[in-house]
N, C-alpha and C positions, 0 to 999 in steps of 0.2 A: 368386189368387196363393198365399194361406197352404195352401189346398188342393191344387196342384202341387206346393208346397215339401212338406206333409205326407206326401202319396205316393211321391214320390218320395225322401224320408228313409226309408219304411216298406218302400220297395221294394229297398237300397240296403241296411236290416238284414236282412233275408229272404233275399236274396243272401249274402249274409258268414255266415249261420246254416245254409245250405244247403249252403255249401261246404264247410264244415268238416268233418272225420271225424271219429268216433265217441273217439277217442282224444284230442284235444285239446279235447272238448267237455267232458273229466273238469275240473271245478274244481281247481284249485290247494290245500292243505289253509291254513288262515286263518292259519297260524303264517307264512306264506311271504307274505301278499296286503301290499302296499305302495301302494296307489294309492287313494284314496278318495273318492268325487261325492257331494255331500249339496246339497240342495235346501231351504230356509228356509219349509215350510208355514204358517206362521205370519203372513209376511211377505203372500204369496200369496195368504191369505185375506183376511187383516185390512186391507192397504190394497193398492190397487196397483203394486206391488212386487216384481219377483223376483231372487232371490238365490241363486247356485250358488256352491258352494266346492270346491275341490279340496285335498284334505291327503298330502301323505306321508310316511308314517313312515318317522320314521331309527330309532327302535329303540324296545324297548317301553315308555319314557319318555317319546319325545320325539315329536315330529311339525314340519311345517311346510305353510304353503300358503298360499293366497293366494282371498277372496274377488270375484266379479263381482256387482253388482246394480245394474237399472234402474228408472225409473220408468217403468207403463205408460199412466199420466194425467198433462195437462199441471197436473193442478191443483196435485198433489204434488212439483212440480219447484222451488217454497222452500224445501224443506227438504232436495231431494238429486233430482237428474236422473238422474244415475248415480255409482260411488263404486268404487275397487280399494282395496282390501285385502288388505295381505301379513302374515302372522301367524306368530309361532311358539306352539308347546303343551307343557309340562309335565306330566305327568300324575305322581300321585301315588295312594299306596293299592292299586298293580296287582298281582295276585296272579297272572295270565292269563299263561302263553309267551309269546301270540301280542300282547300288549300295546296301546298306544295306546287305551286306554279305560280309562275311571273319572273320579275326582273329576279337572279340570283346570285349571289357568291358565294366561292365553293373553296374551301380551303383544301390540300390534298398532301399523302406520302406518296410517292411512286419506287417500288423495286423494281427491278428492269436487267436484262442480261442480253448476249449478244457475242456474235464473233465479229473482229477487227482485221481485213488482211494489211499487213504492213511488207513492203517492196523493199528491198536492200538489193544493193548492187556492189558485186564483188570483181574488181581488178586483179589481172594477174600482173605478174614481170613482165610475162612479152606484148601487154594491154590489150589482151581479148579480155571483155567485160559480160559477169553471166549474171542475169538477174533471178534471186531468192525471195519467193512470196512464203511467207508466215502467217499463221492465221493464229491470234489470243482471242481467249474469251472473256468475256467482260460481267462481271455486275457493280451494279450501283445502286445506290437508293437514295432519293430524291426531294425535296418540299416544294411546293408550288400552288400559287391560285387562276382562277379563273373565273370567270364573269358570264352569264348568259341570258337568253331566256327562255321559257318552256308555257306551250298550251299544251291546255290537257282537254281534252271534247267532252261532253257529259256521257257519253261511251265508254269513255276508259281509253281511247285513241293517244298516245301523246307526239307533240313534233319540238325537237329544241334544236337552240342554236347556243353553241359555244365558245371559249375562244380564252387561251390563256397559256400558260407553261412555266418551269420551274427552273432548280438547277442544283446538280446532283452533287451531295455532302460529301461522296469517297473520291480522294483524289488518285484515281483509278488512270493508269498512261494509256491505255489502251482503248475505253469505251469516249462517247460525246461526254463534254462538259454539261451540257444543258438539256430540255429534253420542250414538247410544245403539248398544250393539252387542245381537245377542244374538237368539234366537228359539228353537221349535223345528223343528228340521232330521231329515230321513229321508233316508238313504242309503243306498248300496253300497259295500262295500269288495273293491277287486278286483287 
């Protein structure tokens, strides 16, 4: 199945890049590019994990967007199954036209859900002891900042680093208190 799905994704951009004429293949100059996909390598590598964010700048200060990331192993699903995230960015120290990069702070909501196994152990009268795994599911939603920084290449290339976390409004018994943001992310600005 991943395999039809993959070809047929690949065959689908092969098409759309074939169509196009010579003229609209020209890139856009980076002073004008508004739309930005960054992918959390970090995340990806380090646990099972992936994370895409979409940003766009409202002008060369400011930015907004909104994170997606899943868990791709059931074992990771206590601490976060999947999770959106909507964010804004501030950017300061920008010397660039084309703007939205440099040092930043990112103000953030995070909603987030998740199963929790919880272990109970039950004694009988004659003290044989049988242990009971439960599993709740969880959501919560969250306010948090973070801090980073991000080059953007006159290409449209971007590379950032992050680093920050929040901590979650619903007093929920089952999911984490707290939650961490942040990684580093490689993208495209287009």
């Amino acid at each position: 199945m991943k395999k039809k799905l993959l070809t047929a994704l690949l065959g689908l951009f092969t098409a759309a890049l074939w169509a196009q004429d010579n003229e609209s293949t020209t890139p856009k100059p980076i002073e004008e590019r508004k739309h930005e996909l960054r992918l959390d390598a970090l995340e990806a590598l380090a646990v099972p994990n992936i994370e895409f964010s979409y940003e766009y700048v409202l002008s060369r200060y400011s930015g907004v967007g909104t994170s997606v990331s899943f868990s791709l192993n059931d074992d990771f699903d206590e601490y976060q199954a999947w999770a959106l995230t909507p964010f804004y960015r501030q950017y300061f120290f920008n010397k660039k036209e084309y703007g939205a990069r440099g040092f930043f702070v990112e103000g953030l909501l995070k909603f987030a859900g998740g199963t929790e196994e919880n272990f109970d152990y039950l004694v009988t009268i004659d003290g044989n002891t049988t242990e009971i795994i439960t599993q709740e599911n969880w959501f919560n939603a969250g306010i948090g900042v973070a801090i980073g920084q991000k080059w953007v290449s006159n290409n449209g290339f971007v590379f950032e680093l992050s680093l920050g976390g929040g901590r979650y409004l619903i007093d929920d018994q089952d999911g984490p208190e707290g939650f961490l943001r942040g990684g580093i992310l490689v993208g495209y600005r287009f």
